[in-house]
C-alpha distance (Angstrom), angle and dihedral (degrees) to the residues before:
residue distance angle dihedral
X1 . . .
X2 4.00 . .
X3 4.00 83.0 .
X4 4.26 93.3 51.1
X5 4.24 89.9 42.7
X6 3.97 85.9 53.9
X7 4.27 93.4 46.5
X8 4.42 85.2 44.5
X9 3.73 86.4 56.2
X10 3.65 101.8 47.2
X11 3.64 90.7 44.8
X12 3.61 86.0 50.6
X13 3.79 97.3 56.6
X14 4.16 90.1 34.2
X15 3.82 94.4 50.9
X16 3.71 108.2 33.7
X17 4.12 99.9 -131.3
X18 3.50 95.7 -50.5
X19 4.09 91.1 168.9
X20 3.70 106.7 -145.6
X21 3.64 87.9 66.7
X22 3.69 89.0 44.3
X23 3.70 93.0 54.3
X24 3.99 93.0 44.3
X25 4.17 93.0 51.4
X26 3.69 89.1 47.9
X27 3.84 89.3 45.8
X28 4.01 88.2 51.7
X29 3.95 94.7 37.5
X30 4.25 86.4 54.5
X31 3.37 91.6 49.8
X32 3.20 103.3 55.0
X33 3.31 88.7 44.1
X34 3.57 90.0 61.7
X35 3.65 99.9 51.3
X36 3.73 91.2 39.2
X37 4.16 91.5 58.7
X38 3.93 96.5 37.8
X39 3.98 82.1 65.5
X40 3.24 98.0 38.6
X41 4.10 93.5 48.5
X42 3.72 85.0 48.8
X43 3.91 97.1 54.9
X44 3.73 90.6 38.8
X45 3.79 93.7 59.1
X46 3.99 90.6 38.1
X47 4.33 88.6 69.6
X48 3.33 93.7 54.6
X49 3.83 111.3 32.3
X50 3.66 94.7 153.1
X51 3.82 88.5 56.0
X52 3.51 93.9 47.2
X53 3.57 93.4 140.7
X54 3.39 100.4 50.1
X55 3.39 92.2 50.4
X56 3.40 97.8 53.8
X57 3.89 87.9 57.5
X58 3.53 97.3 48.2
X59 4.01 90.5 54.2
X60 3.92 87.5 44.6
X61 4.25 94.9 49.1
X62 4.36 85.5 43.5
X63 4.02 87.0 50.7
X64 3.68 92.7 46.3
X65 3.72 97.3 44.8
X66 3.77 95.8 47.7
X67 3.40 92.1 53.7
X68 3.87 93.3 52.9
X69 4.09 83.8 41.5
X70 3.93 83.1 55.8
X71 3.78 102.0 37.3
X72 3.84 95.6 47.0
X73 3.69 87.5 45.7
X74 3.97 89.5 58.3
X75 3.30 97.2 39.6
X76 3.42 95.9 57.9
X77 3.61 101.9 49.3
X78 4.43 125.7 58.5
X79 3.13 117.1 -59.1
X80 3.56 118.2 -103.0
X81 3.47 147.0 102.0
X82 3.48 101.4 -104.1
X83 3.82 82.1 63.9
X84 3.80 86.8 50.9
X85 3.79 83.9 50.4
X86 3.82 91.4 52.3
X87 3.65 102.0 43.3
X88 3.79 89.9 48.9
X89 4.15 87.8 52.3
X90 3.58 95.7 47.9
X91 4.06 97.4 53.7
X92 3.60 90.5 42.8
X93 4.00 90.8 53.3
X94 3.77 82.9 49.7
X95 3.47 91.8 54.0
X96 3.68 91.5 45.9
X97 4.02 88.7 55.8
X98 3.94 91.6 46.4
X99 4.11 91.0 52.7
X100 4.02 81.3 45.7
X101 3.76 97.0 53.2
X102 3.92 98.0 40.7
X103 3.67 94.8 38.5
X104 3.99 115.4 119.1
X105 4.16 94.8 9.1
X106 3.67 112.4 130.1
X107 4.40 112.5 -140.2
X108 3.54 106.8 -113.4
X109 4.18 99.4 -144.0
């Protein structure tokens, strides 16, 4: 997803909002997205299956709050999709870091 945020933004700055290309990053960014946190939901609720629950809320409240991290980030900067573009790359580098730090440790239950 890192790798589809950084091809939106240079077609962003090489072909000055022209909005079918818009609509087809954001259509390959989402989709990705979507496969991307199915798995990750999946493995997330496979360490802790006797907290399966909780789990499941804890993925829910990160969802939710990213996206109002993302959308209040947006909204509060010029309008355009290049800032789209950017806002997109920057939570999926943060994503990238979170996978980096958590990767390989064992839940203690």
């Amino acid at each position: 997803m890192l790798f589809l945020s950084c091809i939106y933004v240079y077609f962003c700055l090489a072909f000055q909002e022209n909005p079918y290309l818009i609509i087809f990053y954001n259509f390959l960014f989402y989709s990705a997205s979507a496969l991307a946190l199915a798995n990750a939901s999946a493995a997330a609720l496979n360490a802790f299956p006797l907290m399966a629950g909780t789990s499941s809320a804890i993925i829910g409240m990160v969802q939710i709050g990213s996206g109002l991290l993302g959308s209040s980030l947006a909204s509060v900067l010029p309008t355009s999709p290049l800032i789209l573009g950017t806002v997109l790359g920057a939570l999926s580098l943060l994503s990238v870091l979170a996978g980096i730090l958590v990767r390989g440790k064992e839940p203690n239950l």
